[in-house]
N, C-alpha and C positions, 0 to 999 in steps of 0.2 A: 270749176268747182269754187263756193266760196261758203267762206268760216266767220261767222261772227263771233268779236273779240268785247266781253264786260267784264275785268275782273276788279275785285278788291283786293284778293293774295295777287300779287303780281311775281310771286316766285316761279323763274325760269320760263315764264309766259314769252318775253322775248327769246329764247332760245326756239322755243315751240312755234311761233308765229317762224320764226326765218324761216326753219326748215320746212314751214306746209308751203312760203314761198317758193323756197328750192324745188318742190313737187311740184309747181306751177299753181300755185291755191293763190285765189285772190284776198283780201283780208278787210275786212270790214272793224270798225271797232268804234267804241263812245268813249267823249271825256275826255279820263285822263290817260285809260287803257290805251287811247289812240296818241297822244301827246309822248309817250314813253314808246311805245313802237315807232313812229316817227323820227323820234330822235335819236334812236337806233338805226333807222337810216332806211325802215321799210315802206315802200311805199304804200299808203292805207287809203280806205276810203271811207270819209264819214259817215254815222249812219244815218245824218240830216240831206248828204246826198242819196241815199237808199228810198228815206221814204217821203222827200222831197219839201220837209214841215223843219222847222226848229225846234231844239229842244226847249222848252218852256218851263213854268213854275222853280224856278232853280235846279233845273234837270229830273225834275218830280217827273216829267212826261218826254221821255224819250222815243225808247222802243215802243209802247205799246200802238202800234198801228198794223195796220193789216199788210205793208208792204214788207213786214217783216214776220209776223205771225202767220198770213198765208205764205211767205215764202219757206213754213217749216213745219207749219200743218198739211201743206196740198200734200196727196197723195200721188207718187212718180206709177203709179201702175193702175189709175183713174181716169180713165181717158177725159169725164167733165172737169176732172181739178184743173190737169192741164191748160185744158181750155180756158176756163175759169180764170187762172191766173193770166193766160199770156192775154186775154183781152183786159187785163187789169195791169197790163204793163210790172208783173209779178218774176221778180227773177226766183229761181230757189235757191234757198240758206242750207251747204250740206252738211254744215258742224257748227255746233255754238261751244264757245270756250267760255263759259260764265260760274263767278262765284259768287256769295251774297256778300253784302254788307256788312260789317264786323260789331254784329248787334252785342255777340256776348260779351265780347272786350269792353265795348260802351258801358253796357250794364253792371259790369262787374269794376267800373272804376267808382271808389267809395264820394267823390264828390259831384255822381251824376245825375242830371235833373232830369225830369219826364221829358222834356221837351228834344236834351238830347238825344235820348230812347228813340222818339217818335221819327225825327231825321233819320237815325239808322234802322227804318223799317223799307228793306229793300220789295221797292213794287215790281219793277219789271224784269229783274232779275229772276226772282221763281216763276216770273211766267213765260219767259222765252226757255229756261229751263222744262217747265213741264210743254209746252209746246213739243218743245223737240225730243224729249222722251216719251211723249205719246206716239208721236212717229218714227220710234226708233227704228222702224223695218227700211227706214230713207233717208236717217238724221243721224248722224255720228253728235252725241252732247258728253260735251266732257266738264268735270266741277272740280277735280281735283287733281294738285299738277304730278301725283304721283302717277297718273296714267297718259301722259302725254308723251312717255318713250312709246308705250303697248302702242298711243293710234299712231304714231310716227315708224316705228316697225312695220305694223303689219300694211301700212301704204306703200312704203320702200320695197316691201316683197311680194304682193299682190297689186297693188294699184286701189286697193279698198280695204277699207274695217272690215272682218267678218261680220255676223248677222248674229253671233253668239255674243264677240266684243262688245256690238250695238245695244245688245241686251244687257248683259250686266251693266253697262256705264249710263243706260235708261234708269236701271235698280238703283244706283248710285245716286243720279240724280233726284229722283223723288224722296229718296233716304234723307239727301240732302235740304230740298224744302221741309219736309216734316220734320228734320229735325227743328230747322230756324222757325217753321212756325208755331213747335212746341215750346223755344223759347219767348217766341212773343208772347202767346195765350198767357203763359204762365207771369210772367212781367205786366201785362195785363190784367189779368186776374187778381193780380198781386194787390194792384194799385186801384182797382175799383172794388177790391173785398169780398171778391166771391172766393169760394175755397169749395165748391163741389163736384170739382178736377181734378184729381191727381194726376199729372205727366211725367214718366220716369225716361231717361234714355241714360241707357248703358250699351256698351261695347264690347262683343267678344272677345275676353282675353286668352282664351284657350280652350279648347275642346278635353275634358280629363278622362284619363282612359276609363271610369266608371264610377259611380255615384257613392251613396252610402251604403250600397252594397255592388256587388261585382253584375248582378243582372241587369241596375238602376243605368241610365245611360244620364251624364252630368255634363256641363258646360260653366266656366268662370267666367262672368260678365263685371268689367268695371265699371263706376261711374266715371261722369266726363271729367268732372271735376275730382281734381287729387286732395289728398286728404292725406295730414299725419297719422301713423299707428295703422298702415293698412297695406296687406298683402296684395293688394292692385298695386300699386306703384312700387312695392320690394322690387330688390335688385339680389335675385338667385347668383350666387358667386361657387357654389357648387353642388353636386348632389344631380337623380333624378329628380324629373315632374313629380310635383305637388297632388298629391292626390283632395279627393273629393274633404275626407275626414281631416285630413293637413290643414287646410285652411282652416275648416270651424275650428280645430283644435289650436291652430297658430295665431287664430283671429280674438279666440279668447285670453291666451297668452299675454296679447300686447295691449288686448284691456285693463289687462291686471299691472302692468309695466307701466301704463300710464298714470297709474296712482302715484308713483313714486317720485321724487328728485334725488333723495338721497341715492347710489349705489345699492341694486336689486335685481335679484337673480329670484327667477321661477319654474319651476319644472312645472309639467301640467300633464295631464291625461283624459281624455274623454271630457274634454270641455271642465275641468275641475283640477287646481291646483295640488298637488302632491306633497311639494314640500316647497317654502318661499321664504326671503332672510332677506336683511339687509345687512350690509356692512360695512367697514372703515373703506372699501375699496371693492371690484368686483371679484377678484380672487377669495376671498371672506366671504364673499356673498353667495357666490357656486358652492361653495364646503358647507357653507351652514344647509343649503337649500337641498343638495344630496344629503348630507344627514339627515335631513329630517324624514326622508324615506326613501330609502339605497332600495326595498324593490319597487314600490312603484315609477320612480321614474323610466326603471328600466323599456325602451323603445318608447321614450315620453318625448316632448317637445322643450327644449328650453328658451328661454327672451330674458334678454338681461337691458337696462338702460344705459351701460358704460361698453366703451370698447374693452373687446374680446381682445388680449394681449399675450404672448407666449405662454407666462406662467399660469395663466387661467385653463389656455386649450391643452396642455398638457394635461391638466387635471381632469379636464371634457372628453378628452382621448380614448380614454380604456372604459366608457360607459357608452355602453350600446345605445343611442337617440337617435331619432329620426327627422331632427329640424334643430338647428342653433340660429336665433335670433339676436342680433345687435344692432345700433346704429354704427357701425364700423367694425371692421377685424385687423389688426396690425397684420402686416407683412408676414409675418415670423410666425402668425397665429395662423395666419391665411394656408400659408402654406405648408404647415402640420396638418390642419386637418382635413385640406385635399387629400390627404394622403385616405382617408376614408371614403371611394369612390361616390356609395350611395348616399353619406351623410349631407342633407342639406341646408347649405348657409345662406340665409337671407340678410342683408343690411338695408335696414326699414328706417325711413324719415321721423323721426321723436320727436318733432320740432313741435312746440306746443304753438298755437296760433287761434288758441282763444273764442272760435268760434263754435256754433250753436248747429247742430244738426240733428235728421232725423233717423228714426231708426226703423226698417224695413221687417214687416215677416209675414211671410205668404200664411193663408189658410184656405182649405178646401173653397174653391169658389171667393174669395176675398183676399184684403191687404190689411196687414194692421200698422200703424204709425205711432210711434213717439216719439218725445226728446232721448236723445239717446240721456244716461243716465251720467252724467259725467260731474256733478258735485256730488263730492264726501265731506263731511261734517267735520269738525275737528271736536273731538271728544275732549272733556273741558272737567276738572272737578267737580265745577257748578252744577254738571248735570247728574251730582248723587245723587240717590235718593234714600240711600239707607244710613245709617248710625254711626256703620263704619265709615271711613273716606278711604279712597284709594292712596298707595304708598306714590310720594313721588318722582320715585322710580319707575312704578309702573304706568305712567300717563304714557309715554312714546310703545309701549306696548300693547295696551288700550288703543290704540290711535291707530297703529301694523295691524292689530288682530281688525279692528273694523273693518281696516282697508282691504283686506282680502278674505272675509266672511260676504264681503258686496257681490262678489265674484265666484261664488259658490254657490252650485246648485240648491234651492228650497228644497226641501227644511235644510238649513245651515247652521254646524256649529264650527268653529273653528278654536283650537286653543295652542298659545304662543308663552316664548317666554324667550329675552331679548333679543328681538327684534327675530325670532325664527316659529315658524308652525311645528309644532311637534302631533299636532294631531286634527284632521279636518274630518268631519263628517257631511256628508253630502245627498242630496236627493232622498231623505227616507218620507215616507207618510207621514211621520209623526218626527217632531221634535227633539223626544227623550230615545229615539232610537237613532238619531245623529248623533245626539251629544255622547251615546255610549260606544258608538264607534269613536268619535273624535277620541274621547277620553281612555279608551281603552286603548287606541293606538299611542297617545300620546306614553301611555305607560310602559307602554311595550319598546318604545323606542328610547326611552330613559334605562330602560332596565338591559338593556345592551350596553349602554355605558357605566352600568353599577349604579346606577342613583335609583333612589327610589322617587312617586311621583306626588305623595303627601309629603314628602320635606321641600319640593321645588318653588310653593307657590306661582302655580302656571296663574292667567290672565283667558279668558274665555269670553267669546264672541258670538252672538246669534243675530240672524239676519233680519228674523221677528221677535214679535215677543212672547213670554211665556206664559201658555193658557192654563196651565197648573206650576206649582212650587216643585213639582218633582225635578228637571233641571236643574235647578238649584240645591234638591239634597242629594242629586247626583256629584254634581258640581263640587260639594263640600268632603263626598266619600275621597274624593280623589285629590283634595290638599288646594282646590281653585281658590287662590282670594280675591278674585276681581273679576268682573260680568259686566260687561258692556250688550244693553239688549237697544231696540228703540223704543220699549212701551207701548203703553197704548191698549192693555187687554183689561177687561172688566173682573180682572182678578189678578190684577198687579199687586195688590196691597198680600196676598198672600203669598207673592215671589219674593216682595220685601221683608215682610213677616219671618219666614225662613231665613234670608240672607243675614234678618240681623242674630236671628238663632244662633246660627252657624257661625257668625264674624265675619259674614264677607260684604265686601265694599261692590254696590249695584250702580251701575250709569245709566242711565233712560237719556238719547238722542232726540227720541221724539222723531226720527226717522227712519225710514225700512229701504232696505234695500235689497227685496224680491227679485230671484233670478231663477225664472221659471224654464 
């Protein structure tokens, strides 16, 4: 029996060569794969002794010859291959150990040239790979060194791979080309300007026990590449599986967390913020963000950007949620709210890293693509437009309410007042039927504390702008002195008109941020 050896991971590849030796397997190998088994002390044999030619072009032309290709394509149950072969002085190859080239690492180093690119485009590599997965009914191909106990096992207790083995590690293999030369097309593509490919590969992270409803059958796939602010790469520290609706709900959470630097705590439900604060500290920031609405949160999701510390999860403790997010949990906090078997804690990387990505969403028969949406304006005096100006005081408030009106289902109103939501209105048809929820909750949760909500001068956010003035005599019914909108409607001047009616101070962004 013999194994051709090409790898580029050389992890535990020497361990795996000995022992096919110990089985009595003869060992072929290229390079440098043969240079490291050698000096390991195996006896090898080149594969320029195999197919009797040198390797040429700077190892560009190795394997591809027929003394190695027919020795992995013949067919053992073909009475002409056999033939074929032994009159061609053709030994057969019973397993290839090969991986590719390390094109993504090349690509992915910020000082890389095309030309390095093009060196790490492994040629013979994917093709003595699919060679030998074509013939998997005779070829043992293996690509990945996490399966070289499974072929070393079942050789030690049968004397062969099964035929079932043979097959998945065939699946594997062509997995394996397709993926590498999904990343060349696209690296390719990239560089000569075509863009009427899209290439996605992601990776099964989980199987979920059912979809967005209990009939729906769901599955989590990651991408390859890890990314801040993302429930593929969380680290679950306690609780059951994530369900189907966990994630969209968790995954919106951390888009809204990542607005912040300062200390920020957010409840969220049904993809839509509840109640959110900032504060001197994360403990300040949990209390404001449950005030703002002690029942919705109830079975809601929290994410905060500061470590989770005792005196926080004490306070997280006696409120029923179904997901606490952080970038860290102290010991002390860790292990209080273990104590809540089904509660689950995720610590999610917040590391901000500045880069530019797209934004995935399936449609009947189609894919739709953006930038994901990740600059927020900073709302500025300059951008008054009405007679009044805003207090300023209220600029850092103006600034909170925009940040998390981005984040809020269309039509979006959101109204705050330091640094907390006291009232959000989300998803209605119409505009003026957001803002009467926002504002009517806002009132409703002031009048629990004895305040009334025309003395508080709240700070009021909308995600669009206003196609009539009535938002704004809403606005003014309920004591608002400041409106942050983006503008932009062909009857702006009669939002303004009113606002200055009323005394209140309007900001036009000149930008929207629609969240459909």
């Amino acid at each position: 029996m013999r194994a051709l050896f090409s790898v580029s991971d050389k992890t535990g590849v020497v361990e795996f060569a000995s022992r096919l030796v110990s089985l009595g397997w003869e060992i072929i190998a290229t390079g440098g794969t043969m240079k490291l088994l050698q000096e390991a002390g195996l006896k090898v044999i080149n594969i320029s002794e195999v197919t009797g030619f040198p390797e040429i072009c700077d190892g560009r032309v190795k394997t591809l010859h027929p003394k190695v290709h027919g020795a992995l394509l013949g067919r053992r149950d073909l009475e002409s291959h056999r033939r074929e072969l032994a009159e061609n002085g053709i030994e057969y190859i019973d397993l290839v150990c090969v991986n590719l080239y390390p094109f993504r690492q090349t690509i992915s180093r910020p000082d890389v040239t095309m030309e390095d690119a093009i060196e790490n485009i492994d040629i013979g590599g994917p093709s003595m790979l699919r060679s030998a997965a074509k013939n998997w009914k005779d070829v043992t191909v293996v690509c990945h060194p996490e399966d070289y106990d499974i072929v070393i096992d079942e050789l030690k207790t049968s004397g062969s791979v099964s035929a079932e083995t043979r097959l998945r590690l065939s699946a594997k293999a062509y997995t394996h080309t397709a993926e590498y030369d999904i990343m060349i097309a696209t690296y390719m593509r990239r560089q000569a300007g075509l863009n009427e490919k899209l290439f996605l590969e992601y990776d099964l992270l989980q199987s979920l026990r059912y979809g967005e409803n209990p009939h729906q059958h769901a599955k989590f796939y990651a991408a390859q590449e890890k990314e801040p602010y993302s429930l593929a790469s969380a680290e679950q520290l306690n609780g059951k599986e994530l369900s189907y609706n966990n994630i969209q709900d968790a995954n919106a959470a951390l888009n809204i967390v990542r607005e912040f630097d300062e200390p920020f705590c957010v409840g969220l439900k049904h993809m839509n913020p509840c109640g959110a604060a900032v504060g001197a500290d994360v403990t300040e920031a949990w209390k404001k963000a449950f005030e703002a609405d002690k029942v919705s949160i109830f079975g809601g999701i929290v994410a905060t950007n500061r470590e989770i510390d005792l005196a926080t999860a004490q306070l997280m403790k006696p409120v029923f949620l179904e997901i606490i997010m952080a970038p860290s949990f102290s010991d002390e906090a860790l292990e209080l709210l273990r104590t809540k078997k089904n509660l689950r804690l995720l610590k999610v990387d917040m590391t901000r890293d500045g880069r530019e990505r797209s934004q995935y969403v399936s449609v009947n028969g189609g894919l739709l693509v953006q930038d994901q949406d990740l600059v927020t304006e900073t709302v500025t005096p300059s951008m008054c437009v009405t007679k009044a100006a805003p207090a300023a005081e209220d600029m850092s408030d103006l600034n909170f309410a925009w940040r998390i009106v981005k984040h809020v289902k269309s039509n979006a109103i959101v109204v705050v007042k330091n640094g907390m939501t006291y009232g959000v209105g989300a998803g209605q048809m119409n505009r003026i039927g957001s803002a009467e929820i926002a504002l009517k909750q806002a009132s409703a949760t002031l009048a629990e504390g004895g305040r009334k909500i025309e003395e508080e001068g709240l700070v009021l956010a909308s995600d669009g702008f206003f196609p009539f003035d009535d938002c704004v005599a809403l606005a003014a019914q309920y004591g608002v002195k400041s409106i942050v909108q983006p503008g932009g409607s062909i009857r702006d001047n009669d939002s303004i008109a009113k606002a200055d009616e009323c005394g209140i101070s309007m900001l036009f962004t000149g930008s929207r941020h629609f969240k459909h």
